[in-house]
PAMARDREN-607099 format. One record per residue: residue in one letter; x, y, z of N, C-alpha, C, O in turn. Coordinates in steps of 0.2 Angstrom, whole numbers, plus 5000, padded with zeros to 4 digits. Last residue first. Example, Ala and Ser with C-alpha at 12.3 -4.5 7.8 and 13.67 -1.06 7.14 Angstrom:
2
s506449895035506849955036506450005039506750065040/a506649725039506249785039506649845039507149835042/
END
This chain:
115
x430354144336429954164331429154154333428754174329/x431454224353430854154347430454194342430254244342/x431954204366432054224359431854194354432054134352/x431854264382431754234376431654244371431154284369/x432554304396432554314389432554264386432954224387/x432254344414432054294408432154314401431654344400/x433454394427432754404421432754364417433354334416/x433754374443433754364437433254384433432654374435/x433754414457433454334456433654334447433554274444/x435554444460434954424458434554374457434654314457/x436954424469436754424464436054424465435854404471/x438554484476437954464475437554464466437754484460/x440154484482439854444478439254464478439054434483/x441554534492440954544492440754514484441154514479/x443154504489442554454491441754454494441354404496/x442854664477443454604481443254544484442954514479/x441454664472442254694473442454654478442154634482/x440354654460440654614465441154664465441254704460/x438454634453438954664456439654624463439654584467/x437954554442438354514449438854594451439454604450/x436354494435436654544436436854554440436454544445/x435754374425435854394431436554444432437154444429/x434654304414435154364414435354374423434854374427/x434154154407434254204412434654254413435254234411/x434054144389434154104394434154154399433954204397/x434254164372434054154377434354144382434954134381/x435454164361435454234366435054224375435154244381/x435154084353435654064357435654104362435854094367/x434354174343434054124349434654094355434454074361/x434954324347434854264343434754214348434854204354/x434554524343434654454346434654384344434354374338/x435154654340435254604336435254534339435654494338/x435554714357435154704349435654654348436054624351/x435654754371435354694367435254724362434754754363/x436154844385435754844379435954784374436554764374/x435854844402436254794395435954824389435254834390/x436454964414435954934410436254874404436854864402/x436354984431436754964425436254934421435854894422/x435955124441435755054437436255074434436555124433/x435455254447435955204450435755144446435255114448/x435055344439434455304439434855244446434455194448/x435855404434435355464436434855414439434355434442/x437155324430437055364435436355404440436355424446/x436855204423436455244421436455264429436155244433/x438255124412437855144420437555204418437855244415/x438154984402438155044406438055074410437555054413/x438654854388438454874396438554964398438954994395/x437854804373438254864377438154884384437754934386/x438154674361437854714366438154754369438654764367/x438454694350437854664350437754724356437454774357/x439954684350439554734344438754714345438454724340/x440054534358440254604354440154614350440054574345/x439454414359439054484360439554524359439254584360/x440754324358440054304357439354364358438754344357/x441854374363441454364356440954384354440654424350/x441354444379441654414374441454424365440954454362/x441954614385441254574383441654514375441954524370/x442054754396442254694393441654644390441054644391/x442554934398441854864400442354814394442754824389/x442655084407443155004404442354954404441954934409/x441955164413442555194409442855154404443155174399/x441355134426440955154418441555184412441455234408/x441455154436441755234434441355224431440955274430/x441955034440441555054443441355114440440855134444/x441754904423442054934430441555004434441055024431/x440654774417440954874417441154864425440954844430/x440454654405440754674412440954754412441254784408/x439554524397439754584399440054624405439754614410/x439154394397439054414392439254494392439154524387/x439754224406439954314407439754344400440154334396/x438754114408439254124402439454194402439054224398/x438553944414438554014415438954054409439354024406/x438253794408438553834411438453904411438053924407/x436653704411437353714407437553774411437253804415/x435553674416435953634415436553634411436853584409/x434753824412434653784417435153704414435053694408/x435853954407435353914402435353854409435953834411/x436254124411436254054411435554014409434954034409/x437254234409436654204406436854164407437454134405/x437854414418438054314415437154304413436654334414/x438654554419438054524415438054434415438354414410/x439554594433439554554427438754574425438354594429/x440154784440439654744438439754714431439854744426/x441154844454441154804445440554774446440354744451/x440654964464440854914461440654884453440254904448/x440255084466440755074469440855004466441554994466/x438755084457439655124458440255094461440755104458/x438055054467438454994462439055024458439555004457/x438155034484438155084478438555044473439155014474/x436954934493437654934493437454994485436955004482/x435554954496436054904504436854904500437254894504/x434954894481434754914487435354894494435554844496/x434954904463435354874470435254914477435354974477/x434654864447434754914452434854864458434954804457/x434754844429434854814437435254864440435754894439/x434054814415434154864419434254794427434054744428/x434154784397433954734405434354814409434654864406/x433154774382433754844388433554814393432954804394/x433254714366432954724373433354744379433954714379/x432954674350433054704355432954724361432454764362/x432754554335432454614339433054624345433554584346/x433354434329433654504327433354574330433654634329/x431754344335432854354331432854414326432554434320/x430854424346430854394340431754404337432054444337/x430654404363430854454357431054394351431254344351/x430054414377430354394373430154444367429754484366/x431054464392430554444388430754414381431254384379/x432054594406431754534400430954524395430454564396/x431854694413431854724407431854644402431554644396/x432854694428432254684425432354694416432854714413/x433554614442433754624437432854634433432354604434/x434154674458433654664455433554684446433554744444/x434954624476434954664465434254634463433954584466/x435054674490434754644485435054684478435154744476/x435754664507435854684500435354654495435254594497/
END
């Protein structure tokens, strides 16, 4: 199985940016996909979650009304949409498909957020 997270970079605060993640060796449909960011020495932080249909997604505080997970059936991806970015926004993106004790993850994308 491989994921594969793309669509990072950097962006200036308040700008925008769409992470995409595809997946080879399993259908991401069939499973929940997280969005986490991680900043190298600190914790991980779930910024999004859609179930498998794309019917139910979750997302804390901290990116509600920012961001928007979804599934782009024609493309088998999930995508994140980003606006309104803020520097606390940086850090690695990794996209975790999982169902039940199956688990995987990416090499991750890079967002950076700077003037």
């Amino acid at each position: 199985v491989q994921v594969v997270e793309s669509g990072g970079g950097l962006v200036q605060p308040g700008g925008s940016l769409r992470l995409s993640c595809t997946a080879s060796g399993i259908r991401l449909d069939d499973y929940f996909v997280n969005w986490y960011r991680i900043i190298p020495d600190e914790q991980r932080l779930r910024v999004a979650t859609i179930n498998g249909s794309g019917t139910d997604t979750y997302y804390p505080d901290s990116t509600k009304g920012r961001f928007t997970v979804s599934r782009d059936s024609a493309k088998s991806a999930v995508t994140l949409q980003m606006n309104n970015l803020k520097p606390e926004d940086a850090g690695i993106y990794f996209c975790n498909p999982y169902r039940g004790n199956s688990n995987y993850w990416g090499q991750g994308t890079q967002v950076t957020v700077s003037s």
